[in-house]
VEXDREN-2710 file (C-alpha; in Angstrom, 1 decimal):
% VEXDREN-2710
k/r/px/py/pz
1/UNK/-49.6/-59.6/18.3
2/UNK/-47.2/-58.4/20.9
3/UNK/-47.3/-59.1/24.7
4/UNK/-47.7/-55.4/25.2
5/UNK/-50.3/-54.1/21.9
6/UNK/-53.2/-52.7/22.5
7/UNK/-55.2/-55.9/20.3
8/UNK/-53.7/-58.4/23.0
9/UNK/-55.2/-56.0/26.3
10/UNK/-58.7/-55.0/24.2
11/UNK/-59.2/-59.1/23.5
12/UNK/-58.5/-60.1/27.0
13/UNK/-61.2/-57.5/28.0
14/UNK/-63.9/-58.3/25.7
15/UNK/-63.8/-62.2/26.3
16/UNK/-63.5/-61.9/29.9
17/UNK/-66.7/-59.7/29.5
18/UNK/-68.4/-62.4/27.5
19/UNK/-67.6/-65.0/29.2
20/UNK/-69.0/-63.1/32.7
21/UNK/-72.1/-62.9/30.4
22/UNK/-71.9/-65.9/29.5
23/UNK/-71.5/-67.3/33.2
24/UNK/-74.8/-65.0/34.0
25/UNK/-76.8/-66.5/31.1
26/UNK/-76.2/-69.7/31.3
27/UNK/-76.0/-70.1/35.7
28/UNK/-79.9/-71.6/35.6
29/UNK/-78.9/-73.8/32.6
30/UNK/-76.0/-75.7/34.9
31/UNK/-77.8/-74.8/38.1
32/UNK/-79.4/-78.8/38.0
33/UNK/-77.7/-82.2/40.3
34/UNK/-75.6/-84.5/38.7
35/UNK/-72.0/-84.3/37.8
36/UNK/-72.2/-83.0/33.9
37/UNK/-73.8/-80.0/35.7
38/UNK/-71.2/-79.7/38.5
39/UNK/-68.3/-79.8/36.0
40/UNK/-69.8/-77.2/34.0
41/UNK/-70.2/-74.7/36.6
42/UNK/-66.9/-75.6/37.8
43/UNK/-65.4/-75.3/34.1
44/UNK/-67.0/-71.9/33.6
45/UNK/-66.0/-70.2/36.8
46/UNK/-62.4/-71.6/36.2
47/UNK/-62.3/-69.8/32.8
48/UNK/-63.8/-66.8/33.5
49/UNK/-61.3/-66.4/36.5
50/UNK/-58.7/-67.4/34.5
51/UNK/-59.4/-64.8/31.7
52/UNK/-60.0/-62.1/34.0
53/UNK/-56.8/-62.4/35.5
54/UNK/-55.2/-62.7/32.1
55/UNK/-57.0/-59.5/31.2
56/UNK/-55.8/-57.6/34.6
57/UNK/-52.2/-59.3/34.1
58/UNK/-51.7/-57.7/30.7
59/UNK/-53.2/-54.3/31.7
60/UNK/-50.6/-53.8/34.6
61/UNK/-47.7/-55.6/32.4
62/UNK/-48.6/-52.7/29.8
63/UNK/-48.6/-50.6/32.4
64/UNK/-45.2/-51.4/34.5
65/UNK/-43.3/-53.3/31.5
66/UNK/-42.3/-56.1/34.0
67/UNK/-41.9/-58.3/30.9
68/UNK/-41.4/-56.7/27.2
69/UNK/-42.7/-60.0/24.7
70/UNK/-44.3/-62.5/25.3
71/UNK/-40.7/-64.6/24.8
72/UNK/-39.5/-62.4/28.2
73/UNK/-42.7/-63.6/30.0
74/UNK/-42.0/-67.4/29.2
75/UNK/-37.8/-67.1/29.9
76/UNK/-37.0/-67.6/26.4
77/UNK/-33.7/-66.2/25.2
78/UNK/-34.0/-63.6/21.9
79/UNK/-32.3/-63.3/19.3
80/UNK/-29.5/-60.1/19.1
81/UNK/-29.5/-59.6/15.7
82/UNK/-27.3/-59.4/13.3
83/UNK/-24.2/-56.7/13.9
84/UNK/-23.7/-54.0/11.8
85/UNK/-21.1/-51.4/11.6
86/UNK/-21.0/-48.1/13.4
87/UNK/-18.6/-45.7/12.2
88/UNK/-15.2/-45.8/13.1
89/UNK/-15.5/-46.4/17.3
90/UNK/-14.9/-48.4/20.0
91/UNK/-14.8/-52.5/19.6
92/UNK/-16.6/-52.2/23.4
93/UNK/-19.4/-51.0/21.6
94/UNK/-21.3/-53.2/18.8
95/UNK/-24.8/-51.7/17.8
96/UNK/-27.0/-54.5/17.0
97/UNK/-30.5/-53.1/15.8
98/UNK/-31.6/-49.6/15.5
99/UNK/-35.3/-48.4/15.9
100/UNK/-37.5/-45.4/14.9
101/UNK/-38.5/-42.8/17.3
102/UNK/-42.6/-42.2/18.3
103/UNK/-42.6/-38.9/17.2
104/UNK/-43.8/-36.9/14.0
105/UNK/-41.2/-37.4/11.6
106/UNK/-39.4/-40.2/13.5
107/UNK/-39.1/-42.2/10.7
108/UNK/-36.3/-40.0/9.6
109/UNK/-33.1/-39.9/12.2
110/UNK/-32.6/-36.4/11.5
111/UNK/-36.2/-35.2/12.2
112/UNK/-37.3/-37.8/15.0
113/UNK/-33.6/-39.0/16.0
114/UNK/-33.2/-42.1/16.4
115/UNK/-32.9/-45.2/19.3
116/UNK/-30.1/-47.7/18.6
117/UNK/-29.9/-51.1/20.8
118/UNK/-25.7/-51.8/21.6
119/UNK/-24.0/-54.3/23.5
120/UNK/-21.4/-52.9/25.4
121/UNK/-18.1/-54.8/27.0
122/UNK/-16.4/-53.4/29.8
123/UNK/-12.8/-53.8/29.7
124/UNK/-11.7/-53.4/33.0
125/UNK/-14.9/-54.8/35.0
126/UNK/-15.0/-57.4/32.5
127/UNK/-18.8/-57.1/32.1
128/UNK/-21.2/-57.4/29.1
129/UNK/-24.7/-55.6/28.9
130/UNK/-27.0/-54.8/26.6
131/UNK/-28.2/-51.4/26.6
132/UNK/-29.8/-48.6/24.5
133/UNK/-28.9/-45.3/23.2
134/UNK/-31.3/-42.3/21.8
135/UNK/-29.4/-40.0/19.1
136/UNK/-31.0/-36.5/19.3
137/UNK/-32.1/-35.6/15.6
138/UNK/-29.4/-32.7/15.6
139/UNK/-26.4/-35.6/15.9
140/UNK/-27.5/-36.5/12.1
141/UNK/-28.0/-33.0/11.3
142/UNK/-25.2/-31.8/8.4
143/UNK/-24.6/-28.7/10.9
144/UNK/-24.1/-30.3/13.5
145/UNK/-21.3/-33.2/12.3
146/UNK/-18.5/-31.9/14.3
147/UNK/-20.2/-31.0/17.3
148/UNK/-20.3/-33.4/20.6
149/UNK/-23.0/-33.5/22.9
150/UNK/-23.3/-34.0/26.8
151/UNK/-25.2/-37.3/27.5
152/UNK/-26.6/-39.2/30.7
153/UNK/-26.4/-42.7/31.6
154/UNK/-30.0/-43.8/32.5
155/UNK/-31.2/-46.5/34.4
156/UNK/-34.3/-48.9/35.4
157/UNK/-35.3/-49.8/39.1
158/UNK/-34.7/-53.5/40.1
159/UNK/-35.7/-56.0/38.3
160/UNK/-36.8/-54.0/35.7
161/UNK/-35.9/-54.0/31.5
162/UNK/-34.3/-51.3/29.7
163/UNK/-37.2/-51.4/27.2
164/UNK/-39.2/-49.6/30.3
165/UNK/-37.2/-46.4/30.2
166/UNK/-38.4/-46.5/26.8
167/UNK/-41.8/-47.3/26.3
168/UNK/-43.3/-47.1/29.9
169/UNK/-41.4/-43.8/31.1
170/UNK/-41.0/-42.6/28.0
171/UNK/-37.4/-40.6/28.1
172/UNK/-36.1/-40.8/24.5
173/UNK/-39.6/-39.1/23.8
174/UNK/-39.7/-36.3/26.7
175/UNK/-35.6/-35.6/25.8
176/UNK/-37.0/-35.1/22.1
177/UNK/-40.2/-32.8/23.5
178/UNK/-38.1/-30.7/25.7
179/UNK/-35.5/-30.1/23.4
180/UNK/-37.9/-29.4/20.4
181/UNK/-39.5/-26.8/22.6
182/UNK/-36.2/-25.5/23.4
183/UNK/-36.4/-25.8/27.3
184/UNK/-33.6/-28.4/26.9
185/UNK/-30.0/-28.7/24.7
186/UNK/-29.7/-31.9/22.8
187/UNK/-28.9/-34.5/24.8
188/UNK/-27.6/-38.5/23.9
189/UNK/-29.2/-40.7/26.8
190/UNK/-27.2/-44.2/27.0
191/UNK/-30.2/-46.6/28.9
192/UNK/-29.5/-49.6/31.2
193/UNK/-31.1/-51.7/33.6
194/UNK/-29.0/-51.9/36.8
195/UNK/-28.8/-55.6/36.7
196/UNK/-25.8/-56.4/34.6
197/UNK/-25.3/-59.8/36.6
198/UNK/-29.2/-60.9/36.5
199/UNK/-30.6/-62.0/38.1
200/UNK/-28.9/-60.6/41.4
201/UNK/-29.0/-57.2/42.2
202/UNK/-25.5/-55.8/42.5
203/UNK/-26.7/-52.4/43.9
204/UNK/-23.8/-50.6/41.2
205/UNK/-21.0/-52.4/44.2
206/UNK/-18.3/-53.6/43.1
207/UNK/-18.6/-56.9/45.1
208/UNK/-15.2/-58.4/46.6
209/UNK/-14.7/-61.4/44.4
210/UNK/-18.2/-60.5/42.1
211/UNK/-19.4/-58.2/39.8
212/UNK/-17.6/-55.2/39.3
213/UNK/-20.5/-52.9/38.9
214/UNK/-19.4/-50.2/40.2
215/UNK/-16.4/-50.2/37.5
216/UNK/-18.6/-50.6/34.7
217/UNK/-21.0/-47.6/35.1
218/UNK/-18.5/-45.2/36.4
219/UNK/-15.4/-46.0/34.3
220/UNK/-16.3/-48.3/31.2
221/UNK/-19.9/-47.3/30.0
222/UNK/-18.8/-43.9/29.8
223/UNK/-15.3/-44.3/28.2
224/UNK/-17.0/-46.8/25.3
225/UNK/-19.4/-44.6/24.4
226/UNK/-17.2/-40.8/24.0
227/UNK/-14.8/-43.6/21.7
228/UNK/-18.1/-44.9/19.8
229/UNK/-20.2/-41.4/19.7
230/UNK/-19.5/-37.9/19.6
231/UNK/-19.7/-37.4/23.2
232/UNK/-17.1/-35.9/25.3
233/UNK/-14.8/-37.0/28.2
234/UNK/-14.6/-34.2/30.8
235/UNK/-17.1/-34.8/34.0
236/UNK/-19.5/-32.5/32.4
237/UNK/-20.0/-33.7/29.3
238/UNK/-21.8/-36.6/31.7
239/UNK/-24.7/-37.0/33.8
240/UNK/-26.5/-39.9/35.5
241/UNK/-30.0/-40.7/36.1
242/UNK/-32.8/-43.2/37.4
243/UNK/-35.6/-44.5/39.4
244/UNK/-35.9/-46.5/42.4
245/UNK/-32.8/-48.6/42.6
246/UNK/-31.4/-46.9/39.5
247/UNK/-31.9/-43.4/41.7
248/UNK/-30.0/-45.0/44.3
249/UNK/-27.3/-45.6/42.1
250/UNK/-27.5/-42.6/39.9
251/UNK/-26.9/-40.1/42.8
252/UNK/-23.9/-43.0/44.2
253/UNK/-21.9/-42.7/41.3
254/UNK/-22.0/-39.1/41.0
255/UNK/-21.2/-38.7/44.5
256/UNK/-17.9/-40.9/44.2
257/UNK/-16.9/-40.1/40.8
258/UNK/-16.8/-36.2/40.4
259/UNK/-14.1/-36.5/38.1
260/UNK/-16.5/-38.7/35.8
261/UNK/-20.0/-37.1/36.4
262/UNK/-21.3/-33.6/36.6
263/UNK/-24.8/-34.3/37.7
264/UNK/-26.4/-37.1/39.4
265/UNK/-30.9/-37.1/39.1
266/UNK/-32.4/-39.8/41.4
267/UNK/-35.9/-40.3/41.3
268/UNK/-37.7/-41.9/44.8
269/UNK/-34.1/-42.8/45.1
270/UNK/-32.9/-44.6/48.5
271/UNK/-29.7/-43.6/50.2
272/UNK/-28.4/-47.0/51.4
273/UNK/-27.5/-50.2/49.0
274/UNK/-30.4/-53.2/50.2
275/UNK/-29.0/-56.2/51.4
276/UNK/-31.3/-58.9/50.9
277/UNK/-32.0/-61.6/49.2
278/UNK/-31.7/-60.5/45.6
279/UNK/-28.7/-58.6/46.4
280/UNK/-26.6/-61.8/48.4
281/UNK/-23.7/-60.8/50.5
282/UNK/-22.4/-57.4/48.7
283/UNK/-20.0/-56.4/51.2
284/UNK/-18.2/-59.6/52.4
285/UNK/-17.8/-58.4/55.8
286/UNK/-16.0/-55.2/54.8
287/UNK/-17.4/-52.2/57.0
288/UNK/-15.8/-49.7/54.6
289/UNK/-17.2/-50.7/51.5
290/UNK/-20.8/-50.7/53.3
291/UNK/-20.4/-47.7/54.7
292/UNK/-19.3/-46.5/51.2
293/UNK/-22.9/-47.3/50.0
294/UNK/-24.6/-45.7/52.6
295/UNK/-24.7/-41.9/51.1
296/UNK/-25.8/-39.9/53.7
297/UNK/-22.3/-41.2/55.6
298/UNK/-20.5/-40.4/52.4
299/UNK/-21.8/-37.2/52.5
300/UNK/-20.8/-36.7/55.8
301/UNK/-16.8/-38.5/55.5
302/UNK/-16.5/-38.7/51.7
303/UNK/-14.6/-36.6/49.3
304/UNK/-16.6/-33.4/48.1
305/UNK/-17.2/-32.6/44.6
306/UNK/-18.4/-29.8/42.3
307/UNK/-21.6/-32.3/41.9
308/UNK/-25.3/-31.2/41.5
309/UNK/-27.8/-33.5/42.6
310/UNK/-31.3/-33.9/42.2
311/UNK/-33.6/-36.1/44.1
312/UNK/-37.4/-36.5/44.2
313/UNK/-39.9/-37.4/47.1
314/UNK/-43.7/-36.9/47.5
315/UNK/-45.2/-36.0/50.8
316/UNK/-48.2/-38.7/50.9
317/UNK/-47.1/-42.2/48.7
318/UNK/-43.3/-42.4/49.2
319/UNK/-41.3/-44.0/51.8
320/UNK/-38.2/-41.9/51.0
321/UNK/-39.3/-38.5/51.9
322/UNK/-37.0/-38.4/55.2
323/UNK/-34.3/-40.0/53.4
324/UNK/-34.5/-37.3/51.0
325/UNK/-34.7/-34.3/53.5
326/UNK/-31.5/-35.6/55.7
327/UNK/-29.3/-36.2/51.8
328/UNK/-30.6/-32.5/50.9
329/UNK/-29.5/-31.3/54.4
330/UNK/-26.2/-33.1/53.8
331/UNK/-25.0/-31.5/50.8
332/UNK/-22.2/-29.1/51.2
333/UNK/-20.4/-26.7/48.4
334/UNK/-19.1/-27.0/46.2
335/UNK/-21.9/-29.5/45.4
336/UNK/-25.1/-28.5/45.4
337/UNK/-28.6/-30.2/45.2
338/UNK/-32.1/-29.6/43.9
339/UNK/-35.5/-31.2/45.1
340/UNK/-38.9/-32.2/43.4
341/UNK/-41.4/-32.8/46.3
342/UNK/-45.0/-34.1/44.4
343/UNK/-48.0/-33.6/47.3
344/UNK/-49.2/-37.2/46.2
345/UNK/-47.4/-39.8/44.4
346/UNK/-46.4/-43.8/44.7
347/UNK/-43.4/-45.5/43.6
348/UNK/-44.7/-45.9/40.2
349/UNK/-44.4/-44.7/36.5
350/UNK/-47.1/-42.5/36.9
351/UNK/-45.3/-40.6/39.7
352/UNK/-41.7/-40.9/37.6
353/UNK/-43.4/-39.3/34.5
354/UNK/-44.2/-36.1/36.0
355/UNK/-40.8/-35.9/37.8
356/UNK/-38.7/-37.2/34.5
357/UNK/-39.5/-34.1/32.3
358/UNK/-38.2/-31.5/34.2
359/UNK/-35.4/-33.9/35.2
360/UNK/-34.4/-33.9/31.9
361/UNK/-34.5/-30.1/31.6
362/UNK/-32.6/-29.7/35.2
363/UNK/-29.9/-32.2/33.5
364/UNK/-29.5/-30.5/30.6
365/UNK/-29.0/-27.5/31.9
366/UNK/-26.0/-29.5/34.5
367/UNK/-24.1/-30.6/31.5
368/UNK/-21.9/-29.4/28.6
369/UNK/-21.5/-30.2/25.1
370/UNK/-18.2/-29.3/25.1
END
């Protein structure tokens, strides 16, 4: 059984109850002097913490997908799989699995679509990364085999897993909803974690003598996959998206490529790169790059494109709300920007999965397909 199944969470439960029963009916039993008692009072509190913990562990793991199996909770490395051949692309682009879709019909590529896992190369920033990418059902379609589509770069907060765009926020199923019920054009989402130097979090910098994140997202991710799938070139033909960390990076590369990117969503996004532990010295004493990755200066002494932003607060549960009003305040034509203010909400999936569908409609409607 899987670190995330249902059986795995349901078992925890019921043994933690029955052992709490357990530790109720049998308390008198072990209530007695002497040290066969002690250690079985001890032993049964110890277990009964132990599996209630356990149980509480795996119900916020299925919630939050910190870890994905139960070999990513115990460091293990997995296995890629075996390559197979994807049409006639890109070499920077090796699909190595493929999966069905949750939907009615998924099964079938052309009904449900389909989610395909790749490993992509970077040729100029020299990185590797595993990612993901969901093919609308219409990209199998017979009517639609010379037709591109737009598509969006999509990525995970810090430390997070691609596998939690996914399963936890659910945007290969909510792209194949909206679209369905027509409120959205077909869309190809290409899905990342930011962290394509883990365990450090590169904040999408290229770091002066370091990971040349930057590069990657803005220049090779998008110029591997239009050579590997029928997606096209011009700026919009692409958007970017994410949460957290990958909001902050969404709207960042938007802002400084217009030439590359149409659109930028960032959801509870922040409007400065951290600078902390996880993140090391990004800047190497170079005030230009760190004012580079401050966005509300950019905004003010950057270059302005023909960009639409959207970024998302709540009024009670995020700390970004001010952040927010100042980058919406900041925004000049030709770009323009868009808001989604929840009364309530945390930084949390259950915040990002009311803002993420009609993200995905406001991108679709940024972008192009041709």
């Amino acid at each position: 059984m899987g670190l995330t199944s249902d059986k795995v969470l349901v078992s925890a439960v019921v043994l933690a109850v029955v052992l709490f029963l357990a530790t109720v009916w049998l308390w008198p039993r072990l209530a007695r002097r002497g040290w066969r008692a002690v250690v079985g009072r001890v032993g049964l509190l110890l277990v009964t913490q132990v599996t209630l913990f356990a149980a509480v562990g795996l119900a916020a793991n299925r919630s939050f997908l910190f870890y994905g199996s139960w070999a990513d909770l115990l460091g293990q490395e997995q296995d890629m799989g075996v390559v197979v051949d994807h049409a006639a692309g890109s070499k920077d682009v090796r699909v190595v699995g493929t999966q069905a879709m949750d939907v009615p019909g998924g099964g079938r590529p052309s009904v449900g679509g389909q989610i395909q896992k790749v490993v992509v190369a970077g040729d100029r920033s020299g990185i590797v990364s595993p990612a993901y990418v969901y093919l609308p059902p219409e990209y199998f379609q017979p009517r639609y085999a010379k037709r591109t589509f737009p598509a969006s770069v999509v990525l995970t907060g810090y430390p997070g897993t691609a596998e939690n765009l996914i399963k936890g926020l659910r945007y290969p199923k909510s792209a194949f909803l909206e679209a369905k019920a027509g409120r959205m054009q077909p869309m190809i989402l290409v899905m990342l974690r930011p962290t394509v130097a883990p365990p450090r979090d590169t904040e999408c910098v290229d770091v002066p003598g370091g990971p040349q994140t930057e590069t990657f997202f803005a220049e090779d991710l998008p110029r591997a996959v239009s050579e590997t799938y029928r997606v096209g070139t011009k700026p919009r033909n692409w958007g970017f998206m994410g949460n957290s960390t990958g909001g902050y990076c969404a709207l960042k590369i938007a802002l400084h490529h217009p030439d590359r990117f149409a659109a930028g969503a960032g959801f509870s996004a922040y409007y400065r790169a951290a600078e902390d532990v996880t993140t090391g010295d990004l800047f190497h004493g170079d005030d230009a790059l760190r004012k580079r990755g401050d966005l509300l200066w950019s905004l003010d002494h950057g270059r302005r494109g023909n960009t639409s932003f959207l970024v998302t607060s709540s009024k009670k549960g995020e700390s970004n709300l001010k952040g927010t009003r100042e980058f919406i305040k900041k925004v000049k034509a030709p770009a323009s920007v868009s808001s989604i203010v929840l009364e309530s909400g945390g930084h949390n999936f259950n915040t990002w999965n009311r803002e993420i569908p009609p993200g995905l409609v406001w991108m679709g409607g940024k972008l192009s397909a041709d």
